[in-house]
N, C-alpha and C positions, 0 to 999 in steps of 0.2 A: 571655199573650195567645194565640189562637188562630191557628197556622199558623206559630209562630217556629220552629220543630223543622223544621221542611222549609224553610223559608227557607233558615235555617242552612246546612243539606245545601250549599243553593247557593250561597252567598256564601261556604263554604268553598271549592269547587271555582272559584269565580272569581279567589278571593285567591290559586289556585296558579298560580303565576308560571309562566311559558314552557310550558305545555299539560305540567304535569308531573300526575303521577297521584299523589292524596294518597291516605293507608287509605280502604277501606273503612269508613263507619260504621254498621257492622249496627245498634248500639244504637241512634243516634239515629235512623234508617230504621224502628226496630221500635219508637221513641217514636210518631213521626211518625203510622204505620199504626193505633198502637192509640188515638191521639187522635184519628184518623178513624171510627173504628169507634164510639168513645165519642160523638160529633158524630152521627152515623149513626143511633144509639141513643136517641138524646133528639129527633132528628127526628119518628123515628117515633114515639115515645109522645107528641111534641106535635100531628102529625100527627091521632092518633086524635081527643083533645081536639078540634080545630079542626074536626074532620068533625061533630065532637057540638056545636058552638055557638061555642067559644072562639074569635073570629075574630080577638081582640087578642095572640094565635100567630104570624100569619101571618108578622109580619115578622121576628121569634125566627127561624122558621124556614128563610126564606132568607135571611139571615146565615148560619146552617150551614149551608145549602148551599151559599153564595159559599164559606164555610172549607174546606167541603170540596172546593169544586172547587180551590181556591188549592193545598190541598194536594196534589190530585192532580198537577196541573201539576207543582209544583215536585219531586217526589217521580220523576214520568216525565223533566222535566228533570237531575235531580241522576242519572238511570240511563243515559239518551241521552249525557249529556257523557261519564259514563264509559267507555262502548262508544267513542264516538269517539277520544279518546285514547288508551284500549285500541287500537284498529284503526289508529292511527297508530303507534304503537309498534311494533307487526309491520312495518311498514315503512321506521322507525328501527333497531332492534336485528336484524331479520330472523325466524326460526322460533322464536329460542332465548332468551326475554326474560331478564336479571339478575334475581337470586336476589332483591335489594334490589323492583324492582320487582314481582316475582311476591309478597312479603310482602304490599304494600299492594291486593292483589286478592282480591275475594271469591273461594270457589269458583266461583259461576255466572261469575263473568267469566275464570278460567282455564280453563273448559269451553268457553267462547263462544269465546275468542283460541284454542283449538285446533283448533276447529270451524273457526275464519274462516281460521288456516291451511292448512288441510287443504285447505278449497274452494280457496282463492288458490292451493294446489298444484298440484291438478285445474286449473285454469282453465291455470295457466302450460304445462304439457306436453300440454293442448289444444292450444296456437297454435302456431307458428313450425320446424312439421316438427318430428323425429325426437327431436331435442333439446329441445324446447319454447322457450320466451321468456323469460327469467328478468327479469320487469319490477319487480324491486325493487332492478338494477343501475346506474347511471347518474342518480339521483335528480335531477342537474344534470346539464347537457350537458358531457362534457367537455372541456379546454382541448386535452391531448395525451392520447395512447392511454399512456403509462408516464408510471409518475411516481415518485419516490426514495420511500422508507418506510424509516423505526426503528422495530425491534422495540421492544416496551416491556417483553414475557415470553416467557420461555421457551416455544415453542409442537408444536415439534417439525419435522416435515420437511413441505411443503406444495409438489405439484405443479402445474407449468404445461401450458397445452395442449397444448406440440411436447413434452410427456414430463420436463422438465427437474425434479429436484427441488432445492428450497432448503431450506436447514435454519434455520428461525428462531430463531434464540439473541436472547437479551434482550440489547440496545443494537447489533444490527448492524445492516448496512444495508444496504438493495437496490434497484435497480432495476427495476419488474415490472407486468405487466400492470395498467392499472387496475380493471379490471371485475374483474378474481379478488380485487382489494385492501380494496376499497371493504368486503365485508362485516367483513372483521378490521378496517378503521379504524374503524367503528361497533361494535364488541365490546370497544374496547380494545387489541388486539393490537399491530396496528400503527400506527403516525402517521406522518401525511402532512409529508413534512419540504420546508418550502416555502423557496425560494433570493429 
């Protein structure tokens, strides 16, 4: 039936639970496209017909262009969702996405989350003086300014702003600024070890 192939697209991307990012489906995207193109193609040759008398065409012919506009939609929908969960991600994992997630991304979408990086980089050391604003710290309000953390891996030495350095060995434990914590809790490193 005409338009199942883009459907598809998005009734995958709906079925993925908690805005998680499924593969890329180049192939069924380059089904989708070239069943539009075929749609497109028998327009116009019905097109010419119709111009020459056939007017029992007409309605042949927008049905394919209701399909093809269905397609389109779903087509720029199944791209839009992905961008947007892409661009939440950068906000979830920070600059440096997991290897697992970067698999299920096209090229043009690892090119786009670098781009959208880079800008939200630019923008952060625009604002808030010398140092810029780092506004993907604080995601929630926080309760207290420190809070306990266990290491979960071995991560190396990591310093605080008065100079202190800590050394994160897997399963120790510390006491430590929230805002410098927050991105290792979201990377894995650390866990917020709650009393």
């Amino acid at each position: 039936m005409a338009g199942e192939r883009a459907v598809a697209l998005v009734r995958e991307l709906q079925s993925a639970a908690g805005g998680r990012l499924p593969p890329f489906r180049a192939e069924e995207l380059r089904q989708a496209l070239e069943e539009m193109r075929a749609l497109y193609e028998r327009n116009q040759a019905d097109v010419s017909e119709a111009k020459a008398g056939r007017t029992d065409l007409i309605f042949l012919i927008r049905f394919r262009h209701c399909c093809l506009l269905r397609n389109q939609r779903c087509i720029v929908a199944y791209l839009y969702d992905r961008l947007l969960r892409i661009r939440a991600l950068r906000w979830e994992y920070g600059s440096i996405l997991p290897n697992a997630i970067q698999f299920h991304m096209a090229a043009e979408e690892v090119e786009w989350f670098n781009r959208y990086k880079k800008s939200l980089a630019t923008y952060m050391r625009s604002v808030g003086g010398e140092e810029g604003l780092d506004l993907t710290q604080d995601i929630k309000p926080p309760k207290s300014l420190y809070i306990e953390v266990r290491c979960l891996r071995d991560y190396g030495e990591f310093e605080i702003d008065d100079g202190t350095t800590v050394l994160l060995k897997k399963n120790s434990q510390h006491f430590l600024p929230r805002w410098k914590c927050e991105q290792l809790i979201r990377q894995g490193v650390l866990e917020h070890i709650l009393s």
